[in-house]
KOLNU-373726 format. One record per residue (C-alpha): residue number from 0; residue in three letters; x, y, z. Coordinates in pm, 1 decimal, padded with zeros to 6 digits, m for minus. Layout:
<marzas>
- NUM/ala/X/Y/Z
...
</marzas>
This chain:
<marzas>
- 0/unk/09876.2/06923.0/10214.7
- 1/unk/09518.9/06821.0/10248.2
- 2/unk/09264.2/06919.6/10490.6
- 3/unk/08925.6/06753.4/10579.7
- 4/unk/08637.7/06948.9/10418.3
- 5/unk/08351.6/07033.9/10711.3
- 6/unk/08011.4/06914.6/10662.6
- 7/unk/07856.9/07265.0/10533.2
- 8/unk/07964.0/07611.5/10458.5
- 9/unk/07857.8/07938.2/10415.9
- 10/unk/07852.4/08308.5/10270.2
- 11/unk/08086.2/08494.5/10515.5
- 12/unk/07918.9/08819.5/10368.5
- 13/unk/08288.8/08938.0/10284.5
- 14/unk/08371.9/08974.8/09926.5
- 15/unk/08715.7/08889.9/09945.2
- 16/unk/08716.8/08614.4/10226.0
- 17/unk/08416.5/08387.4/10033.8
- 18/unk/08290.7/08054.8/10232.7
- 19/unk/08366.8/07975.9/10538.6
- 20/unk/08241.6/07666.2/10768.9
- 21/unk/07864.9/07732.5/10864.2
- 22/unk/07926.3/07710.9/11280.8
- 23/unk/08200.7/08018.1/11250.4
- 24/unk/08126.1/08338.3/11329.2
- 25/unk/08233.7/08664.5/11110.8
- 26/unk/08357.5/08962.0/11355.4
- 27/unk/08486.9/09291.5/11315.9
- 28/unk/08881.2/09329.6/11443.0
- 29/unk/08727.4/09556.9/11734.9
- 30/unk/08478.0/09243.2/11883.7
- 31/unk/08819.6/09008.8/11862.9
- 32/unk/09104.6/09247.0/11992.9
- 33/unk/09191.0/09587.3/12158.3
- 34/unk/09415.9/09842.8/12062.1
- 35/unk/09682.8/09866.0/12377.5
- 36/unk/09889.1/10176.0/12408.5
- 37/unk/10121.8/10252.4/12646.8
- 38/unk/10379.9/10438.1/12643.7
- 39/unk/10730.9/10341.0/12861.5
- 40/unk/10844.6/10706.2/12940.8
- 41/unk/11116.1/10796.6/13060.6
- 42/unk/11155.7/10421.8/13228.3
- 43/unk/11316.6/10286.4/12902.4
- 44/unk/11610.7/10174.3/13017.0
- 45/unk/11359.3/09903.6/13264.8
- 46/unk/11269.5/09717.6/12893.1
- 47/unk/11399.8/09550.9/12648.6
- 48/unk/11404.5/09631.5/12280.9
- 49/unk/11158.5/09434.2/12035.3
- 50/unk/11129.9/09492.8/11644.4
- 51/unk/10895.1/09322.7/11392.2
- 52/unk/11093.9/09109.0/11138.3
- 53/unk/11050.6/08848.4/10952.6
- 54/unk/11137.9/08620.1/11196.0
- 55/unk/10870.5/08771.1/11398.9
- 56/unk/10903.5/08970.8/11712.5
- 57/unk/11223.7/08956.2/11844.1
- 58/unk/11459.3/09115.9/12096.9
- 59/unk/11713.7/09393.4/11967.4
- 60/unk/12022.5/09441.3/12095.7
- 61/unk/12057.1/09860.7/12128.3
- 62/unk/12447.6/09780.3/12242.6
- 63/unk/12546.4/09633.4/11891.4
- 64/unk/12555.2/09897.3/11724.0
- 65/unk/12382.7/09752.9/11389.5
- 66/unk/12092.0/09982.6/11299.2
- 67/unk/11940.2/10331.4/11360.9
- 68/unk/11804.6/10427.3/11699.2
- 69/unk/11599.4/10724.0/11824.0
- 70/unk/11816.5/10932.3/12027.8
- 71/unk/11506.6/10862.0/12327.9
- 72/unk/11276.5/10580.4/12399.6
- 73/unk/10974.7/10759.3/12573.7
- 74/unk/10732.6/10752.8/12257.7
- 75/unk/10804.4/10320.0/12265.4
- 76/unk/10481.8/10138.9/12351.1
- 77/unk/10494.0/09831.7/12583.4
- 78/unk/10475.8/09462.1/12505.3
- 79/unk/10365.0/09174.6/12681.0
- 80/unk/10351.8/08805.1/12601.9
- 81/unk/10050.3/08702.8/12347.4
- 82/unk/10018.2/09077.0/12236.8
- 83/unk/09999.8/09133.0/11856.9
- 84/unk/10240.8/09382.8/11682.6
- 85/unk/10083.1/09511.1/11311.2
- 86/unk/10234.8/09751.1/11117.7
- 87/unk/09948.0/09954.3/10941.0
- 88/unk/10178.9/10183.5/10723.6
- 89/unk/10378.3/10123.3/10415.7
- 90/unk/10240.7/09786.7/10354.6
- 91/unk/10375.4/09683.6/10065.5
- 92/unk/10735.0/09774.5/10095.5
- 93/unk/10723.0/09630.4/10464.5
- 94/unk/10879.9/09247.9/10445.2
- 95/unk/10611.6/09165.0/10748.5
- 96/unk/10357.5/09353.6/10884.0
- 97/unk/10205.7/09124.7/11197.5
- 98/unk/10358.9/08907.6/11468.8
- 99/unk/10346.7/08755.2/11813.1
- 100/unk/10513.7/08887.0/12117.3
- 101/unk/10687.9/08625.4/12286.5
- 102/unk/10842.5/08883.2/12511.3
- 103/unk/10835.2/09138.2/12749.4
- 104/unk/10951.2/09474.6/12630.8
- 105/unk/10894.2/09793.6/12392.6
- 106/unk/10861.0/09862.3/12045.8
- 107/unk/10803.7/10157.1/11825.0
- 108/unk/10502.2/10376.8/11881.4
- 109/unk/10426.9/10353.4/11524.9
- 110/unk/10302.6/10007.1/11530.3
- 111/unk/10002.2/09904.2/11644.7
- 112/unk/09949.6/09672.8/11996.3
- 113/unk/09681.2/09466.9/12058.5
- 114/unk/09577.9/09223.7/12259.1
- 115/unk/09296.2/08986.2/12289.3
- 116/unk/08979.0/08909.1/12423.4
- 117/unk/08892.2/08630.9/12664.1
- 118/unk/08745.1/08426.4/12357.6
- 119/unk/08956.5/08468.9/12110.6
- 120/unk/09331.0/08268.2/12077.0
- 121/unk/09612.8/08542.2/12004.7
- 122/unk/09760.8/08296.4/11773.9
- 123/unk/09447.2/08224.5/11562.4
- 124/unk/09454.3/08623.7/11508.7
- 125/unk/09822.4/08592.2/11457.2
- 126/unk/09797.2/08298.4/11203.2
- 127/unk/09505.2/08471.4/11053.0
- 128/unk/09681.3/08816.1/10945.6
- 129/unk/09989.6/08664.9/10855.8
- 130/unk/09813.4/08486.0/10626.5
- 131/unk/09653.7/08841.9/10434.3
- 132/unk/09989.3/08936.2/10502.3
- 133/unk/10160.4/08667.4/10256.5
- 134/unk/09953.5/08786.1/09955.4
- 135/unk/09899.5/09161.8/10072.8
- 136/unk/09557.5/09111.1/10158.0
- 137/unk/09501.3/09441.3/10334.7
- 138/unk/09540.7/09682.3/10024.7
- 139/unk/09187.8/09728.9/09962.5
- 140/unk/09170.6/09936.8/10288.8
- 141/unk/09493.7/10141.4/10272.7
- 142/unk/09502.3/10552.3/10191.3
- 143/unk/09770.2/10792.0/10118.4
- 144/unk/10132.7/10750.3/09939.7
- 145/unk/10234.7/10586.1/10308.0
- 146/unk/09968.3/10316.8/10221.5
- 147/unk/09825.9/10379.1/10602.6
- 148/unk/09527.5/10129.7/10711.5
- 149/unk/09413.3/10413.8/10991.7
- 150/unk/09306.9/10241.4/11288.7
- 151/unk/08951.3/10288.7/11261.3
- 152/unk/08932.9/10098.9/10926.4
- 153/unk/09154.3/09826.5/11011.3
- 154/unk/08876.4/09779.4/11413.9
- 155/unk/08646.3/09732.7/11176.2
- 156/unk/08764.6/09520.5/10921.4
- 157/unk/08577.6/09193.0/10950.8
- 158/unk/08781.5/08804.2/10994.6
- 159/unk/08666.4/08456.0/11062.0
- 160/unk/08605.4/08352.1/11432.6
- 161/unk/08561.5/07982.7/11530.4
- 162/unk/08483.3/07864.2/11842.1
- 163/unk/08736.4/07938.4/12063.4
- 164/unk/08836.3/07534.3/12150.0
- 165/unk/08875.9/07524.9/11760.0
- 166/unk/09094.1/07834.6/11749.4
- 167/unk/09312.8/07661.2/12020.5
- 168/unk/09309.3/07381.8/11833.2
- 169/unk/09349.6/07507.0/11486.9
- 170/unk/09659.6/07695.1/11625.3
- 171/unk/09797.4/07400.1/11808.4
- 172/unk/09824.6/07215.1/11470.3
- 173/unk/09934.9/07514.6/11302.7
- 174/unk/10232.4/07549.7/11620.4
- 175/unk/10331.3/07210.1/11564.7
- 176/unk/10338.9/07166.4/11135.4
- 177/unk/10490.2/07556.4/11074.7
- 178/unk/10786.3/07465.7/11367.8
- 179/unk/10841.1/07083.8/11179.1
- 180/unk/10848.9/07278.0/10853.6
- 181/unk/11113.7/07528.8/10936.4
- 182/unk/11330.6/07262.0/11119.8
- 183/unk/11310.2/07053.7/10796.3
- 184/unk/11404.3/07391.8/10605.5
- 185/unk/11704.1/07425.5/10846.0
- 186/unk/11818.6/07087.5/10778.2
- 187/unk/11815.9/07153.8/10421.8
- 188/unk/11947.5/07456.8/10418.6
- 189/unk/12256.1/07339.5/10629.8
- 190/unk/12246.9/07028.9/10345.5
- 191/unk/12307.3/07330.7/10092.2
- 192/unk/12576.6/07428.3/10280.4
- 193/unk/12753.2/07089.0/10322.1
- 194/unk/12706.3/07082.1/09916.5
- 195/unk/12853.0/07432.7/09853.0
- 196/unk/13150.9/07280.0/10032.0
- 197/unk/13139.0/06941.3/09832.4
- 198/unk/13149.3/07132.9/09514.9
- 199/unk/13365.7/07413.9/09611.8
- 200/unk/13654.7/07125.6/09649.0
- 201/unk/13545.8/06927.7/09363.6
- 202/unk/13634.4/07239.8/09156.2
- 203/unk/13960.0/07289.6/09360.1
- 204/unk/14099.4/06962.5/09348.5
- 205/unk/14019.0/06953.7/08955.4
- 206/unk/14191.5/07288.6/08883.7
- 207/unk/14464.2/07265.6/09080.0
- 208/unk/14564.5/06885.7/09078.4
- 209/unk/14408.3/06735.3/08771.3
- 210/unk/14191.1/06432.0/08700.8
- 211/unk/14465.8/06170.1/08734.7
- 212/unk/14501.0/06036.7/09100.7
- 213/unk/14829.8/05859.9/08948.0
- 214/unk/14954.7/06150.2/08771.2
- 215/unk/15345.6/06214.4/08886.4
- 216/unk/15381.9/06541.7/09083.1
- 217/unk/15630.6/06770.3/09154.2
- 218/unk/15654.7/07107.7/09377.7
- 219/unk/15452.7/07416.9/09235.7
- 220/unk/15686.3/07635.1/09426.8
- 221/unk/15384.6/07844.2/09517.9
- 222/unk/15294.4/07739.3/09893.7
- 223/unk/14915.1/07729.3/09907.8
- 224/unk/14924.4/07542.4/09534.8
- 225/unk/15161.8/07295.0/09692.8
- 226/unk/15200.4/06998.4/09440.1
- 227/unk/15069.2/06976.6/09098.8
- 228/unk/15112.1/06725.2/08796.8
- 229/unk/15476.0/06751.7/08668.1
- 230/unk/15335.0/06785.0/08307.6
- 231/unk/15177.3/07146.6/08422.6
- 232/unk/15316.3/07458.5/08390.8
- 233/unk/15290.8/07687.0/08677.3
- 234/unk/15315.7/08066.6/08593.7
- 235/unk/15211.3/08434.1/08705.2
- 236/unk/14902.1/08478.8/08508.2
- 237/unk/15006.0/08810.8/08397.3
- 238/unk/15217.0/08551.9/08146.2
- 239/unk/14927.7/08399.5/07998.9
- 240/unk/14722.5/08726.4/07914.9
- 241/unk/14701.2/08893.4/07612.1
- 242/unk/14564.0/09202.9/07774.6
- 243/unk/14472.9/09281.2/08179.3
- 244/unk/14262.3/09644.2/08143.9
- 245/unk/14078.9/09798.1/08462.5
- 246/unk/13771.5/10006.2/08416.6
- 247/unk/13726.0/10365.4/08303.6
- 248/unk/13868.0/10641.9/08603.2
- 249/unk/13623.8/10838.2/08747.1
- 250/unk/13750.7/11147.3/08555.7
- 251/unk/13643.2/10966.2/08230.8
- 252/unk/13216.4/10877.5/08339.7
- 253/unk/13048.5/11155.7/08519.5
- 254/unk/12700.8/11127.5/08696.6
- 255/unk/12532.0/11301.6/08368.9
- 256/unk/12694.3/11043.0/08170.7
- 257/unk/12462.0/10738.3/08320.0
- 258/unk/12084.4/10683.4/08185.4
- 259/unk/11848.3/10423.0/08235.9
- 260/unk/11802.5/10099.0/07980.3
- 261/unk/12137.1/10208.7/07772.6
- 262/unk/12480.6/09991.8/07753.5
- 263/unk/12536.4/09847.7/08090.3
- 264/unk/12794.9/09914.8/08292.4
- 265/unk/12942.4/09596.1/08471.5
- 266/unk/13080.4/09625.7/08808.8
- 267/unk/13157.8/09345.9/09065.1
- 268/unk/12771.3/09354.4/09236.8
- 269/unk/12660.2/09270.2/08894.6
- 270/unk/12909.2/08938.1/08859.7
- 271/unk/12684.3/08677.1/09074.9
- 272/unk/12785.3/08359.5/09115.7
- 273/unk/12935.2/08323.0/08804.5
- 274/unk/12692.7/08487.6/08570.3
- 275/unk/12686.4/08852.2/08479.4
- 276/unk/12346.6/09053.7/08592.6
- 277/unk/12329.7/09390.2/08482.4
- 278/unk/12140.6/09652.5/08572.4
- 279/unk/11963.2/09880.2/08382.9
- 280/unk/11999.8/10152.4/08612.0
- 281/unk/12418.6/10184.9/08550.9
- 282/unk/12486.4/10208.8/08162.9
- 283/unk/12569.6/10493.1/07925.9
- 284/unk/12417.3/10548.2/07596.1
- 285/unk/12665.6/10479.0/07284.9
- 286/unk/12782.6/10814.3/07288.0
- 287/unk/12967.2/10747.4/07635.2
- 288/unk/13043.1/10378.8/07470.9
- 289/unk/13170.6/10491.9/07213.7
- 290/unk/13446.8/10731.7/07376.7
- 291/unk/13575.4/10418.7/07551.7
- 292/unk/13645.7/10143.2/07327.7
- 293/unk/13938.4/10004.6/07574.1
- 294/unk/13679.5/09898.6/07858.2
- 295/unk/13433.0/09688.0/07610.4
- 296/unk/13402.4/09370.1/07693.6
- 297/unk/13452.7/09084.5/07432.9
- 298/unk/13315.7/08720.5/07411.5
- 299/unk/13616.7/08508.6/07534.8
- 300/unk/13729.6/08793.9/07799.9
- 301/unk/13731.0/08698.7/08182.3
- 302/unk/13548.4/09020.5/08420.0
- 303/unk/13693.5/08990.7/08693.3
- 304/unk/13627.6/09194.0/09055.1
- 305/unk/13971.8/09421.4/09171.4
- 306/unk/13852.0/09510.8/09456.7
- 307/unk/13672.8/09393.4/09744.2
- 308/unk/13493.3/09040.6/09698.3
- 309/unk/13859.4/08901.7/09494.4
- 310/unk/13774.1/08617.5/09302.2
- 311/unk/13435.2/08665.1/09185.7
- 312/unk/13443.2/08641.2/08826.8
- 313/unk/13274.6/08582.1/08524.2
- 314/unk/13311.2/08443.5/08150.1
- 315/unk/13198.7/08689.6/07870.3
- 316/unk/12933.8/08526.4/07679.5
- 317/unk/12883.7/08671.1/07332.9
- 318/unk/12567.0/08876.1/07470.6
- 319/unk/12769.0/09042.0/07662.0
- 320/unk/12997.8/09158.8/07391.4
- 321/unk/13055.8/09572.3/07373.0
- 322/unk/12885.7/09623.8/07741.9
- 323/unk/13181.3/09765.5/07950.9
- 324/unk/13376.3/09687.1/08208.1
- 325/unk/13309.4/09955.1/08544.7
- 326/unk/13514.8/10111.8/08761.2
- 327/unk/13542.0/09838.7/08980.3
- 328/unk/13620.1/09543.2/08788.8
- 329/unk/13921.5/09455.1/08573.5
- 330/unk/13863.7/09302.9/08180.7
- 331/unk/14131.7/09047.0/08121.3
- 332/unk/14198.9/08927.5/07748.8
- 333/unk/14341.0/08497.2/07777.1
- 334/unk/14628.7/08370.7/07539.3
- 335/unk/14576.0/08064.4/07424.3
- 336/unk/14765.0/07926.4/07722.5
- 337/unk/14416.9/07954.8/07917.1
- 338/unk/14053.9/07885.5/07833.3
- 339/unk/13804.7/08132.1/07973.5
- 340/unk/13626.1/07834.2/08174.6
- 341/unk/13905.8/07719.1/08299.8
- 342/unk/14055.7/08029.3/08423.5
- 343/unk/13744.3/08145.0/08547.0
- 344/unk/13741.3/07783.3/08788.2
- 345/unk/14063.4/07836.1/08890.5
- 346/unk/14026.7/08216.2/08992.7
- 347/unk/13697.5/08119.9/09191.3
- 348/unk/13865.0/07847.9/09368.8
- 349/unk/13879.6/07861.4/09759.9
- 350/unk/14268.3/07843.6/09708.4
- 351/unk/14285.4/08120.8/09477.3
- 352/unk/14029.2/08365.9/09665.3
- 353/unk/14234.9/08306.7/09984.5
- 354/unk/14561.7/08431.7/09802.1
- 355/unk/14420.7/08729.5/09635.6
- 356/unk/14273.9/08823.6/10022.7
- 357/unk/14646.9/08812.5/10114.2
- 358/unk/14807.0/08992.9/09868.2
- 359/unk/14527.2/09260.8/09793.5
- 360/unk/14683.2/09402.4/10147.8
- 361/unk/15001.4/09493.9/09975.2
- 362/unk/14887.8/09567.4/09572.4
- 363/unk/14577.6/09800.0/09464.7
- 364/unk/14513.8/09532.2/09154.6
- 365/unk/14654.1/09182.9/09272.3
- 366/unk/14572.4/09027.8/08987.5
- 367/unk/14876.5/09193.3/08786.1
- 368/unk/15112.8/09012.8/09025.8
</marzas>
């Protein structure tokens, strides 16, 4: 997107803000906004529970029972509509570190409140700091291993102040274009969805019933398979392995046993989506390797999840040859009644993933069934 350039610009005198139109004015934090603190007490239970996320400042729900909370509220400053939340500490592990209140209520007395002055639009501060926010613009003034901005650096840190009709007007346009952006992300992301779906049953309908709308069909004798081309065999996989080996117990890898950047280790959180993602932070050196040869994995091999997400899986690709199979997965060896694609199709199939749920109640490792 475009914007209109302004007739003439300026120095802003800031090193890392550069030009700004000539008619703004350049004011410290402390001439735009106050610092609010005040504390609920012991009248807690009168407010409702904000928190900074992504999604900006947003109610909390203290009954679900998702998340840590203080065993007291009295330290909790109170928030009003239009107030600005910052968090000044820990900067660059914190996913957000400004937003909006919306709402009435209280929020963590390690955040910073503020509110502001008769000239100056809430939201043009708001849009302003998320902005450094996005690209971490407020390193330069943090200290310590907490990364703290302390509050009398961050008063007098200096921003961009337009007349205040043009901050209203500036954050009018900004209102409108950020809400039609994230309705059009919605949209799309709900189109994902719709696709995931689309392709999901593609994939079913192929594995399971075959190309051939006219193909003859008979009963599978397997209830959620239903029919399937009469020319198919239909068989316990355990029939069509050469090989079905879970990973090493944990009386064979001990904590001393794991270092960093060695042979990886492949458990089920590192089969995503198909693809196998190791990490360097779980492998063994080829001593520990060595000592294991039944859990290495071998181009051609399916890795396959035995316990909790069934049916994520993965083909062994030839780079992953002599890595080894974890704790938590299972390395299955194909006859050549299967190919590895295939298999790996069918076993990610909705049908598939919806019988191993079943029968995982009643065997440890339902893929030996």
């Amino acid at each position: 997107m475009s914007f209109p350039k302004y007739e003439a610009y300026k120095d802003s005198g800031v090193e890392w803000l550069g030009e700004v139109p000539e008619h703004w004015g350049i004011s410290r934090n402390k001439r735009v906004f106050n610092i609010v603190s005040k504390t609920v007490g012991k009248k807690s239970t009168e407010f409702q529970l904000l928190s900074l996320t992504l999604r900006g400042v947003i109610p909390r729900d203290i009954d679900s029972g998702k998340g840590k909370f203080p065993a007291e509220f009295d330290t909790y400053q109170i928030v009003e509509p239009g107030n600005i939340v910052f968090c000044l500490f820990d900067i660059d592990e914190t996913p957000r570190t400004v937003g909006l209140s919306s709402n009435s209520g209280m929020i963590t007395g390690a955040y910073t409140v503020a509110t502001a002055l008769s000239y100056a639009d809430p939201r043009f501060i708001y849009y302003y700091y998320f902005n450094i926010d996005l690209r971490k613009g407020l390193r330069p003034f943090y200290t310590g291993l907490r990364k703290v901005v302390r509050p009398e650096t961050f008063m007098n840190i200096e921003m961009p102040l337009p007349p205040q009709a043009e901050q209203i007007q500036i954050s009018n346009f900004l209102d409108h274009e950020t809400a039609r952006i994230d309705a059009l992300i919605a949209e799309q992301q709900r189109l994902i969805e719709l696709l995931k779906e689309k392709r999901q049953a593609v994939i079913s309908h192929a594995v399971t019933k075959g190309l051939d709308p006219t193909a003859p069909m008979k009963d599978s004798g397997v209830e959620w398979l239903g029919q399937v081309p009469v020319h198919w065999d239909v068989m316990q996989f355990k029939f069509a392995t050469n090989l079905m080996q879970t990973g090493p117990f944990g009386s064979q890898l001990h904590a001393e046993d794991y270092i960093e950047n060695g042979i990886p280790l492949i458990n089920p959180a590192h089969i995503i989506e198909g693809q196998i993602v190791p990490d360097q932070n779980v492998s063994v050196d080829e001593k520990t390797k060595e000592r294991l040869p039944r859990h290495h994995l071998k181009e051609s091999d399916l890795i396959l999840a035995r316990r909790g997400e069934l049916g994520r899986c993965a083909v062994v690709r030839q780079q992953h040859s002599g890595w080894l199979c974890g704790s938590g997965s299972m390395r299955v060896e194909l006859s050549e009644k299967l190919m590895s694609d295939y298999t790996y199709l069918l076993i990610s199939s909705e049908g598939v993933k919806a019988e191993l749920s079943v029968t995982s109640n009643n065997t440890p490792d339902s893929f030996s069934g």
